[in-house]
C-alpha positions as CSV (number, residue, x, y, z in Angstrom):
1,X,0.0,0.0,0.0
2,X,1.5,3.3,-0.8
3,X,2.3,6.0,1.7
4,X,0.1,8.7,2.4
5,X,1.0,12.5,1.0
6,X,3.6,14.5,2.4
7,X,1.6,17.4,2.8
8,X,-1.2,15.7,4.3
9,X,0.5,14.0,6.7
10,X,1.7,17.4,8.2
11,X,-2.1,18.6,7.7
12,X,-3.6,15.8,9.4
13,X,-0.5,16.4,12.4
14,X,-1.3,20.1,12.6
15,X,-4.8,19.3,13.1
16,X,-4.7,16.3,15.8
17,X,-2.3,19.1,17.4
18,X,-5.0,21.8,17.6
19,X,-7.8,19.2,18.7
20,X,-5.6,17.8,21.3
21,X,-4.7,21.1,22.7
22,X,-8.0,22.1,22.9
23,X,-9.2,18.9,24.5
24,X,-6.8,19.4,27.1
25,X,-7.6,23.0,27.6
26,X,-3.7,23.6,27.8
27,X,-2.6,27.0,29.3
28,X,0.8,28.7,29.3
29,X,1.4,27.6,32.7
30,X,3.9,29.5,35.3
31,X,6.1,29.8,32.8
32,X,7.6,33.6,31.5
33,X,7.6,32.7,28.0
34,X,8.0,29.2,26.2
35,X,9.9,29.1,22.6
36,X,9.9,26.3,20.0
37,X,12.1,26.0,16.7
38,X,13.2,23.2,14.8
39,X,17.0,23.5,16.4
40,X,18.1,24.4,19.5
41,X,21.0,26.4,18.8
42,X,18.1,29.4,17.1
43,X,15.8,28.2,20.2
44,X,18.5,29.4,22.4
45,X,19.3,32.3,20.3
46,X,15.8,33.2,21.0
47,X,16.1,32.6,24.9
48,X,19.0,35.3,25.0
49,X,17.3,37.7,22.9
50,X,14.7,37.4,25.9
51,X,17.5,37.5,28.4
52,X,19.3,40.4,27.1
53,X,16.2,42.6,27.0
54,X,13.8,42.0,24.1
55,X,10.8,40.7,23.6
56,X,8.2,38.3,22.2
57,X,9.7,39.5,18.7
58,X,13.0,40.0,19.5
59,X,12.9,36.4,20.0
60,X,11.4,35.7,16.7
61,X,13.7,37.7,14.6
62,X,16.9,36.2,16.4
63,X,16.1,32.8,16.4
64,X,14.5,33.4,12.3
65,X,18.2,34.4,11.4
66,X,19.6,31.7,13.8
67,X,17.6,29.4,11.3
68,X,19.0,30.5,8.5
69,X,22.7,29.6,9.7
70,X,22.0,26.2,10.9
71,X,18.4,25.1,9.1
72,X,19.4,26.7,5.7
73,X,17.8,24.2,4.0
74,X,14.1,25.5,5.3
75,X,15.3,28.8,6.7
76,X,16.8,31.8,5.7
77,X,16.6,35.2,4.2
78,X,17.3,33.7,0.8
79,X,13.8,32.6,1.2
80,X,10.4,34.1,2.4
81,X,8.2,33.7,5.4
82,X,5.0,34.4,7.1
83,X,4.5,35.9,10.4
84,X,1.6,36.6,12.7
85,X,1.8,37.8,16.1
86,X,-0.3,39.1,18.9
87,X,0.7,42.3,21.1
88,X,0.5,42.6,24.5
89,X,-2.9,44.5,23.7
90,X,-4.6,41.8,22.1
91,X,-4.0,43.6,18.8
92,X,-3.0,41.3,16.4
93,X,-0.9,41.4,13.4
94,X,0.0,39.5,10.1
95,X,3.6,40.2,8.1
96,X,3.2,39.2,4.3
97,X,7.1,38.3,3.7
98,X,6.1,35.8,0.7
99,X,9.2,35.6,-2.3
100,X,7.6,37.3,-5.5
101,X,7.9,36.0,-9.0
102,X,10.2,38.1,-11.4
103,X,8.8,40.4,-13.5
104,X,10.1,38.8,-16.4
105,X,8.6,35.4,-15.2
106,X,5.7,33.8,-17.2
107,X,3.7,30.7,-17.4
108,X,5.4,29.5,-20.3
109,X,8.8,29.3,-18.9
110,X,9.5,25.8,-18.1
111,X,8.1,25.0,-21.4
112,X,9.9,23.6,-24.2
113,X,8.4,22.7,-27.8
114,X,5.0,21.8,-25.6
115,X,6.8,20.2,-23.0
116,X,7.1,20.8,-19.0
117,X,10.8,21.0,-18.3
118,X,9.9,20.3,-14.7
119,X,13.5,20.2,-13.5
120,X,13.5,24.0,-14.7
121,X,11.3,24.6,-11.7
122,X,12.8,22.9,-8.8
123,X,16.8,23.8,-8.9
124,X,18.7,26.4,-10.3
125,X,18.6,29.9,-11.8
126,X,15.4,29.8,-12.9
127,X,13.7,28.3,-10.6
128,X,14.7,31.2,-8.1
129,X,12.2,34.2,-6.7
130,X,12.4,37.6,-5.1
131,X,13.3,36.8,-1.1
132,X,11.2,38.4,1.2
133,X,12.3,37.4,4.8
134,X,14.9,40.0,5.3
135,X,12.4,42.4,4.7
136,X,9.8,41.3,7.3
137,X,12.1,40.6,10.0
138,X,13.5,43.6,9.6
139,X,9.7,45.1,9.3
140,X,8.7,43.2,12.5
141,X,12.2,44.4,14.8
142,X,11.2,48.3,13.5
143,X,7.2,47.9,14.5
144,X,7.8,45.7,17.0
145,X,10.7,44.8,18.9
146,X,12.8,46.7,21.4
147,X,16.0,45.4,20.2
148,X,18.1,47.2,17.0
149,X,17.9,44.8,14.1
150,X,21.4,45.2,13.8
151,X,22.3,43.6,17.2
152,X,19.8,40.6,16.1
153,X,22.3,40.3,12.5
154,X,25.4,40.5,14.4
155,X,24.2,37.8,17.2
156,X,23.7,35.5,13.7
157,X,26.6,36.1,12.1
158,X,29.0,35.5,14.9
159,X,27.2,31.7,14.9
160,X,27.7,31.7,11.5
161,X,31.4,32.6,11.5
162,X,32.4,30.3,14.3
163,X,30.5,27.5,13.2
164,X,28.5,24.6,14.5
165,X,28.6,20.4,14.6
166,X,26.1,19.5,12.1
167,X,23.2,17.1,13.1
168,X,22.0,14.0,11.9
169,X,19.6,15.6,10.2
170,X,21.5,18.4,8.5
171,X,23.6,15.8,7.4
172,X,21.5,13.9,5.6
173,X,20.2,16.8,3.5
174,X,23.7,17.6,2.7
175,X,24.0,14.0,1.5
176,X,20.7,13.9,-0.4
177,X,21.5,17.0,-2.3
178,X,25.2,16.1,-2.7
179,X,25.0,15.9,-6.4
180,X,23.4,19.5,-6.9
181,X,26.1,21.0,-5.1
182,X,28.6,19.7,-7.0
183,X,27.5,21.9,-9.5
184,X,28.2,25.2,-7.9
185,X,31.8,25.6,-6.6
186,X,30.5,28.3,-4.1
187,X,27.7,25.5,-2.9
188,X,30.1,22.8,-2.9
189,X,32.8,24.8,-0.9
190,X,30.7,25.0,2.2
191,X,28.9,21.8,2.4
192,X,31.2,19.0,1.0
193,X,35.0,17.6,1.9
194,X,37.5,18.6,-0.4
195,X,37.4,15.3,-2.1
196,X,33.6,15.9,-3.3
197,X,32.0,14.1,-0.9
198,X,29.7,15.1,1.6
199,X,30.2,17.1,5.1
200,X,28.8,14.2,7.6
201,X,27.4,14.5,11.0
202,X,29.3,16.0,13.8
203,X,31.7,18.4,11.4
204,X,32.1,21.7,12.1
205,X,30.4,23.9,9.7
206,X,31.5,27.7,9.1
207,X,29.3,29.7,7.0
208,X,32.6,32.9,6.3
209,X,30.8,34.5,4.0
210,X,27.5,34.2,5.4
211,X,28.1,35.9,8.2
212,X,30.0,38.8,5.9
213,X,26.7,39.1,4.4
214,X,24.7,39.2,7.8
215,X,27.2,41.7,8.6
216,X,26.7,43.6,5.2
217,X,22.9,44.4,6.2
218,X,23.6,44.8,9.7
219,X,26.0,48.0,8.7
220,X,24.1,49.3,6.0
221,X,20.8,48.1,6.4
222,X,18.1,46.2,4.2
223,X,18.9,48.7,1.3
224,X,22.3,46.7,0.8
225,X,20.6,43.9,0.3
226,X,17.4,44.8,-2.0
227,X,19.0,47.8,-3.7
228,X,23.0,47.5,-3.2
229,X,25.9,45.1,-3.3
230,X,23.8,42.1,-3.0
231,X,21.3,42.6,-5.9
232,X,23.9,43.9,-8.1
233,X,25.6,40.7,-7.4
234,X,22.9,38.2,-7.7
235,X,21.8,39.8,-10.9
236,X,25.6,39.4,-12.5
237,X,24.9,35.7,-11.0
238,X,21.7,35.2,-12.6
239,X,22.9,36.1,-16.3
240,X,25.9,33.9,-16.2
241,X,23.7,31.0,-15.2
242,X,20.2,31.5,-17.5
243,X,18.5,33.1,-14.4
244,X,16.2,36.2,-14.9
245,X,16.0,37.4,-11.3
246,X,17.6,41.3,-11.4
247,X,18.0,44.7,-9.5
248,X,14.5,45.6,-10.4
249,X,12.9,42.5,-9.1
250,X,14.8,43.0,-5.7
251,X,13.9,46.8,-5.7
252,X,10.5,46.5,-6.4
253,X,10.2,44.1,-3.8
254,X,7.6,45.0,-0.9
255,X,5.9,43.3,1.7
256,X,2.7,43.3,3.1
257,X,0.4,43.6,6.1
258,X,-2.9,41.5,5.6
259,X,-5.8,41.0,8.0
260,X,-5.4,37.5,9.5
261,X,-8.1,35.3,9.1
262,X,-10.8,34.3,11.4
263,X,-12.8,31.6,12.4
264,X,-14.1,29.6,15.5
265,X,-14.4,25.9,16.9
266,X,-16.9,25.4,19.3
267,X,-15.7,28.0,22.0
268,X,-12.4,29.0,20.7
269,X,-11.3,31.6,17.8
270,X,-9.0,30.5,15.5
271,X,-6.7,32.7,13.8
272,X,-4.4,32.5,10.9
273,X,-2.5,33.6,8.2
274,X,-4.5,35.0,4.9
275,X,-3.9,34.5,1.4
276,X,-1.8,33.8,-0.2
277,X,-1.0,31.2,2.2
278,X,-3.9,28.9,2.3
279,X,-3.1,27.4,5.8
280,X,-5.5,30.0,7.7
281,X,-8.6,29.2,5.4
282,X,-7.1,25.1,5.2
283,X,-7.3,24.8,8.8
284,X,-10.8,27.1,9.1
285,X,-12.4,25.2,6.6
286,X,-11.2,21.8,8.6
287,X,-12.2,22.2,11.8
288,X,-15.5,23.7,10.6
289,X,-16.3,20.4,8.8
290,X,-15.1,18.8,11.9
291,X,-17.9,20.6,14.6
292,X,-20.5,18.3,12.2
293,X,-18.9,15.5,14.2
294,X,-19.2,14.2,17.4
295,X,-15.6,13.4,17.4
296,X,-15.8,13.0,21.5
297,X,-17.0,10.0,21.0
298,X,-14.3,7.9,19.1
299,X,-11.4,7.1,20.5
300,X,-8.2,9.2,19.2
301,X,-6.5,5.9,17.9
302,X,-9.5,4.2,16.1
303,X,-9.8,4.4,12.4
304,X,-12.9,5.8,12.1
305,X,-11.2,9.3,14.2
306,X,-8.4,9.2,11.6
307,X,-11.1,8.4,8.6
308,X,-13.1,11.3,9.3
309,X,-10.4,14.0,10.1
310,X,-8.2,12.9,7.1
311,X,-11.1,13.3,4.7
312,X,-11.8,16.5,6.4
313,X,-8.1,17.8,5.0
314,X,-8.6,15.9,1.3
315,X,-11.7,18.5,0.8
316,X,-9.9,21.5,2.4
317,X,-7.2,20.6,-0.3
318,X,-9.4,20.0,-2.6
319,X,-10.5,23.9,-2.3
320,X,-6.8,25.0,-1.9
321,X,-6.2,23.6,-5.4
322,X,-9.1,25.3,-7.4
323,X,-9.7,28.4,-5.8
324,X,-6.5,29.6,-3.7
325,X,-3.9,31.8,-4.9
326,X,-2.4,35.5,-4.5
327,X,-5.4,37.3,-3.7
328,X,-3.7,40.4,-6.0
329,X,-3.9,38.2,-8.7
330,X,-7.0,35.8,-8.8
331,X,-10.3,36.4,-6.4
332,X,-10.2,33.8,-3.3
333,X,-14.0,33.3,-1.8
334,X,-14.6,34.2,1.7
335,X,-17.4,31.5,2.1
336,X,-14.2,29.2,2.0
337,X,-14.4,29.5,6.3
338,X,-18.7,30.1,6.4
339,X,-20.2,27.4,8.7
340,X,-22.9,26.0,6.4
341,X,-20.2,25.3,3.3
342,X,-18.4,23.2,6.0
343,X,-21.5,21.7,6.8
344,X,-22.3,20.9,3.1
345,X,-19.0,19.4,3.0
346,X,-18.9,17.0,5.7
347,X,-22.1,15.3,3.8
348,X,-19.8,14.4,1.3
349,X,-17.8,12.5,4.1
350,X,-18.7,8.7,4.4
351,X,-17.4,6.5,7.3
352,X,-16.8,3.4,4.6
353,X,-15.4,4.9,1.2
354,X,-12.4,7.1,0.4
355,X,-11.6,9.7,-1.2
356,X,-8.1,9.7,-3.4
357,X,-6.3,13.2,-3.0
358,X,-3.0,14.1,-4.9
359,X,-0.6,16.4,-3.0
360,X,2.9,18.5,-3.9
361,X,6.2,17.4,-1.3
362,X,7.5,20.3,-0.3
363,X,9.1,21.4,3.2
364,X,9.1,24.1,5.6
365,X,10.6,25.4,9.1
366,X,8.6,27.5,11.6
367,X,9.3,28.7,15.4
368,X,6.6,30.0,18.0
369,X,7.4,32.3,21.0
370,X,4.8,32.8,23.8
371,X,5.6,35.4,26.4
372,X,3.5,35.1,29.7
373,X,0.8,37.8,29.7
374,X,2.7,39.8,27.0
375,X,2.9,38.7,23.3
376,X,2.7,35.8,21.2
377,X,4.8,35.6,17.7
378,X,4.5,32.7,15.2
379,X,6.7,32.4,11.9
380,X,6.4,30.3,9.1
381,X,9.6,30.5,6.5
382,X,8.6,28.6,3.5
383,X,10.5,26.0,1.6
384,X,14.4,26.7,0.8
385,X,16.0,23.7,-0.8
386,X,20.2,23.5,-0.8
387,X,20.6,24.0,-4.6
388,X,22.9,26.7,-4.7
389,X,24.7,29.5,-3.3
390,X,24.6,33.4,-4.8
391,X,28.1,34.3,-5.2
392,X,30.4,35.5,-2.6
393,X,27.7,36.2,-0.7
394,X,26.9,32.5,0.4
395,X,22.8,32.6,0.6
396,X,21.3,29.3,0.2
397,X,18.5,30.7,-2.5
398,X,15.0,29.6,-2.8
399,X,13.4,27.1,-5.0
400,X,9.8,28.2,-5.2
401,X,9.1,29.1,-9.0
402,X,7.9,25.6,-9.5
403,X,5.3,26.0,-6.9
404,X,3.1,28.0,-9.2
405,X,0.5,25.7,-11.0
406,X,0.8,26.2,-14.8
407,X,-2.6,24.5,-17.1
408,X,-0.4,23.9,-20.0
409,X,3.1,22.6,-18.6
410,X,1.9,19.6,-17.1
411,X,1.3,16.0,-18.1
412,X,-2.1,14.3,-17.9
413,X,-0.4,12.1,-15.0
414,X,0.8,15.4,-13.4
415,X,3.8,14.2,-12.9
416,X,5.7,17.8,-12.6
417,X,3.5,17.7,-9.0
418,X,1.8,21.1,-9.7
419,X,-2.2,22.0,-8.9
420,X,-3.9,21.8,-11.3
421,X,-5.7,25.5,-11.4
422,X,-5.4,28.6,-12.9
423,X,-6.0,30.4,-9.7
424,X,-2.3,30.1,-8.7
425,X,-0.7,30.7,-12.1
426,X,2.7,31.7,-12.7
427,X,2.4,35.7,-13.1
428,X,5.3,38.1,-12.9
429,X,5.2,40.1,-9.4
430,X,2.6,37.1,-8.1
431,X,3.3,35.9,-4.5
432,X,2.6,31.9,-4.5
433,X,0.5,30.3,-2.5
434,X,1.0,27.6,0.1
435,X,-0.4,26.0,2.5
436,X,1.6,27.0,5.6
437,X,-1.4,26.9,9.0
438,X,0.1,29.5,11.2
439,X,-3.0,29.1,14.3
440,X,-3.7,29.9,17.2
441,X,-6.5,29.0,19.2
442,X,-7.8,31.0,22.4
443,X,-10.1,30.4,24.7
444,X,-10.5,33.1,27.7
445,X,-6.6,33.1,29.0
446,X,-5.8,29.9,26.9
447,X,-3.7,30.3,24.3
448,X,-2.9,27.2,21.8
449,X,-0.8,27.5,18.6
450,X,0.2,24.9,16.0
451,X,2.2,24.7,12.7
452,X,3.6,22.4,10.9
């Protein structure tokens, strides 16, 4: 029997999350603040960014960049991200930091005499956007945060410079990938032995020029990376190697500030990111199929539990794939997240048949911060793969063209992986959609997040 999807495997794990939290009504305890990333070294980069004065956001920021030093193949400003937070005023907040396609991009691109050229999409020049991270960190430490973004780069870079033992699991991505890194000497300098094979667990790992470049913005600020030394470079970059990424794209680049979404399950709001992620309305339009169940009654474990949540996420997808996309570039329906839509939906749901979904692998990295009785900050950075590094400058780059669906580059098995709407077309300028949940749940002083 074959394995179930990637993606929704993580979905159906983000939602068991929510409804087990809520089940156990969980709190934030005693504590002063609890911080979660994928690796400790940025989860204690966010503890002393606590420590040394800063807050909720602080935290964020410090351990986002920390990310991008040690998790560079999910983190890093080479890529985008998503954040939503929640001042200590209840207020709350959504950063757009999403990587934009090039102007010059178009659906046609990874096309050749009729045919998808899907390996186009997925590594190298082309299959590079406009990074957006820098640019919301550095949005969230001015609107938000009490410490200068410049002490959150240098922190970074000094981990950077004087390395760190690479895990188990780093390794193995540096092993999986060896191949592509071979064909960049800048890549292959930093990641494999100088015989050509690849760095393995517990070597030291020194990112020089990364932390030069952490060092670049932190002098001059975001300008030297959108509209200075590093554009100019990556642009010289992209024409040597077929790439169509420029100055203009990086200059032009902007982020934005989007209400969140939300929505409610039984007694508890749920909050989440907007378009063009489709995690907020995914998970929305989940648990509001869900409330037509008595899910109390089944045991977590039993099959019918897993049955009728997993079909629950095959019809959210199911949405994601026709209608979601940039909402600056295609119309996305608010009754995704009405009540009697969900309700409509979960008659569809039948406790003996299946439903077959089809689903895009893809990976990302997140960290949540949540300060006792003062703020609560959640980021989502979205997918960078290890393909290649940008010159001298040593950022791993994004891979995320490919993400875009396009209706005439794909084969009737859709083997290239892509959705299969127009919704989410591959327009210059467009921010691509993903499904990235960014949630929390509250319930009077309860506060609940989950990602995945």
């Amino acid at each position: 029997m074959a394995s179930p999807p990637i993606r929704l495997v993580r979905s159906f794990k983000t939602i068991l999350m929510i409804l087990a939290a809520i089940a156990q009504n969980l709190s934030a305890s005693t504590s002063k603040f609890a911080i979660a990333t994928v690796d400790p070294i940025a989860t204690n980069a966010g503890i002393k960014a606590f420590m040394d004065g800063g807050n909720a956001f602080d935290a964020a920021i410090s351990a986002g960049l920390t990310l991008g030093v040690v998790n560079g193949y999910n983190s890093g400003i080479g890529g985008g991200c998503f954040i939503i937070g929640r001042k200590s005023n209840g207020e709350i907040f959504v950063i757009n930091g999403r990587e934009r396609a090039p102007f010059k991009a178009h659906e046609k691109m990874f096309v050749e005499n009729g045919k998808p050229l899907s390996n186009l999409s997925k590594e190298g020049a082309l299959s590079i956007a406009v990074p957006g991270a820098l640019m919301a960190y550095s949005a969230l430490c001015e609107n938000h945060g009490k410490t200068p973004f410049k002490t959150h780069l240098e922190n970074a870079a000094k981990i950077a410079e004087e390395g760190f033992i690479i895990s188990k699991s780093f390794s193995k991505r540096i092993q999986a990938s060896e191949d592509k890194l071979r064909k960049y000497s800048s890549s292959s300098e930093i990641f494999l032995n100088k015989d050509g094979t690849a760095k393995t667990e517990g070597s030291l790992l020194k990112q020089i020029d990364l932390a030069k470049t952490y060092r670049g913005i932190a002098n001059n600020g975001t300008d030297w990376f959108y509209k200075g030394p590093f554009a100019r470079a990556t642009t010289k970059w992209m024409k040597q190697n077929g790439g169509i990424l420029n100055e203009n794209d990086f200059e032009k680049y902007f982020i934005t500030t989007p209400k969140p979404i939300k929505s409610t399950y039984k007694n508890y709001t749920i909050i989440g990111i907007p378009p063009p992620s489709s995690g907020g309305i995914h998970v929305a339009q989940i648990l509001n199929i869900l409330e037509n169940f008595n899910l109390q009654k089944l045991k977590p474990e039993s099959p019918e539990f897993y049955h009728i949540v997993t079909e629950s996420i095959k019809l959210a997808f199911a949405d994601r794939a026709h209608w979601l996309g940039d909402p600056a570039f295609t119309k996305v329906p608010q009754g995704l997240i009405a009540k009697d839509y969900a309700k409509s939906l979960s008659k569809k749901i039948k406790i003996n048949e299946v439903m077959i979904p089809t689903s895009i692998k893809r990976a990302n990295s997140g960290l949540s911060i949540v300060p006792k009785k003062e703020s609560l900050i959640e980021v989502k950075t979205i997918t960078i793969a290890i393909l290649m590094k940008l010159l001298a400058t040593k950022i791993v780059a994004n891979s995320l063209l490919g993400l875009f669906s396009r209706l005439i580059t794909r084969n009737k098995d859709k083997s290239d992986g892509l959705s299969s709407s127009s919704s989410n077309d591959l327009s210059c300028n467009e921010k691509k959609e993903t499904s990235v949940p960014e949630i929390s749940a509250e319930q009077i002083n309860n506060t609940i997040t989950a990602n995945h």
